[in-house]
C-alpha positions in Angstrom: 168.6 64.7 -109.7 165.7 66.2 -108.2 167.5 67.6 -105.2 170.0 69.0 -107.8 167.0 70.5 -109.7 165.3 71.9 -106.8 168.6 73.9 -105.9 169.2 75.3 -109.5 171.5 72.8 -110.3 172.4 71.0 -113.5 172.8 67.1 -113.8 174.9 66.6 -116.3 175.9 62.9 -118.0 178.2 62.8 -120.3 179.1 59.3 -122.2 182.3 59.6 -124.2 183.0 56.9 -126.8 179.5 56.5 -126.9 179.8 55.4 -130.6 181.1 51.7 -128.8 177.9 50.9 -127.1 176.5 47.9 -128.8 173.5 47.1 -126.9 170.8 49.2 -128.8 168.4 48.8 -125.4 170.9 51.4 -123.7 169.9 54.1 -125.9 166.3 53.3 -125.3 167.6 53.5 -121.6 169.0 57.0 -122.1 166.1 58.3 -124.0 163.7 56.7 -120.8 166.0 59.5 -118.5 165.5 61.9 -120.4 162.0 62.1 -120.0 161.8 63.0 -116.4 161.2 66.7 -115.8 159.5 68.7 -113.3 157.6 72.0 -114.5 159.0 72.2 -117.5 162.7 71.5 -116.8 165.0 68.4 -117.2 166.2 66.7 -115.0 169.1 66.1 -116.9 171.6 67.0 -119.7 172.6 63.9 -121.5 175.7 64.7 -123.8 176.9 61.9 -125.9 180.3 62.0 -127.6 181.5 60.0 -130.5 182.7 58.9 -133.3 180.7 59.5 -136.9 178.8 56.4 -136.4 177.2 57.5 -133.5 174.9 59.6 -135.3 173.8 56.6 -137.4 173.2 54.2 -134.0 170.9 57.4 -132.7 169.0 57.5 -135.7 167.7 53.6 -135.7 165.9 55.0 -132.1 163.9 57.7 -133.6 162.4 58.8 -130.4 165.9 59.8 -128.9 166.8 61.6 -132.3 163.6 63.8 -131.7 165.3 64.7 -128.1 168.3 65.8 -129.4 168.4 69.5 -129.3 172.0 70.0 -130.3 174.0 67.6 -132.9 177.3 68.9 -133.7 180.1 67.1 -135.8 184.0 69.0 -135.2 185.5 69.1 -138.6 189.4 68.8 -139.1 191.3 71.4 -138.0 193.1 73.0 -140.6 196.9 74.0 -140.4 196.8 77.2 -137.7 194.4 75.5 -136.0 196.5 72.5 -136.2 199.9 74.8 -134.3 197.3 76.4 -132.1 195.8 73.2 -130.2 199.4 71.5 -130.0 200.9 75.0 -128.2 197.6 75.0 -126.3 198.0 71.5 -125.0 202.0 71.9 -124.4 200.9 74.7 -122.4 198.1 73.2 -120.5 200.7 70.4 -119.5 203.1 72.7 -117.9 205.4 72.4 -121.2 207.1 74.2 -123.6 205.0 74.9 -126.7 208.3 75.8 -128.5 209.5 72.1 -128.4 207.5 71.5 -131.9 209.0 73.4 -135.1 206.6 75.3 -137.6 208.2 72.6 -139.9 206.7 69.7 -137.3 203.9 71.3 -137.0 203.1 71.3 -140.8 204.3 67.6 -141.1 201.8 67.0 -138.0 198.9 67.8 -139.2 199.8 66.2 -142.8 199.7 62.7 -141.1 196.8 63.6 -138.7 194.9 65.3 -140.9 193.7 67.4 -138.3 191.9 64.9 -136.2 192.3 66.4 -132.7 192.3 62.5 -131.5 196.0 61.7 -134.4 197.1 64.7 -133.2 197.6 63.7 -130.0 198.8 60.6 -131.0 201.2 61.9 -133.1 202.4 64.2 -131.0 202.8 61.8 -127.9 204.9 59.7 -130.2 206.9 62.8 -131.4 207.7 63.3 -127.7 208.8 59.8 -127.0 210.7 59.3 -129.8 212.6 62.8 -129.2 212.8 61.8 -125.6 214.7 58.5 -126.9 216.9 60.5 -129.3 217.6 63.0 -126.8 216.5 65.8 -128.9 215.7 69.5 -127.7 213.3 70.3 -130.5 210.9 68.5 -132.1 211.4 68.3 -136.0 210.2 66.9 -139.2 212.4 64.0 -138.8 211.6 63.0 -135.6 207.5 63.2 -136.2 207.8 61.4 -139.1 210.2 58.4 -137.5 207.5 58.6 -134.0 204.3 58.1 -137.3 206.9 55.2 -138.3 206.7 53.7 -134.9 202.8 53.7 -135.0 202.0 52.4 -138.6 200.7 55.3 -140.1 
């Protein structure tokens, strides 16, 4: 860290799921890192991503809240934002955005809610189950029998 420092380099830590960690002492442990710094700079970034509940588990260790400098909570996505990150992550994957309908789209983001993490559930079950079906488009129909397959 201090040889990344020295260079102008940013150590970066991210913890995803971080809402899981039960043992309290690790956030003591995190905060304890992010107290080294040399003239006036950190030695690290310490990003923690979670569920709601994370916010709670950081506020029982008040001296980590206070090093916060940036909380931020992603709200739903609404309906166009909804089409946009499915075609974005088709694309991404080297697939055809097209493969989802407006109409599956729509009925998507009904079940998910717009929760980027049903979403891709949804959608990864969409595919299968089209996949199965040996379907060229995803529809309605086959969303709502893939949210079948997963309990929703």
């Amino acid at each position: 860290m201090k040889n990344n420092l020295r260079d102008g380099k940013r150590t970066v830590v991210i913890i995803d799921e971080a809402h899981a960690i039960q043992d309290m002492e690790i956030f003591e442990e995190l905060r304890l890192l992010l107290n080294f710094q040399a003239d006036d700079r950190f030695f690290l970034t310490l990003l923690l991503m979670g569920q709601p509940e994370l916010r709670e588990k950081i506020e029982l260790n008040k001296q980590l809240a206070q090093r916060i400098a940036i909380g931020y909570h992603l709200q739903p996505l609404d309906a166009a934002e909804t089409a946009s990150y499915v075609h974005f992550r088709c694309t991404k994957a080297g697939g055809n955005p097209g493969i989802f309908t407006p109409e599956a789209l729509v009925v998507i983001h009904s079940y998910s809610g717009g929760i980027p993490r049903r979403i891709n559930q949804i959608c990864d079950v969409s595919l299968l189950t089209g996949l199965e079906k040996q379907v060229k488009e995803i529809t309605p129909e086959i969303v709502k029998a893939g949210v079948a397959s997963l309990g929703l």
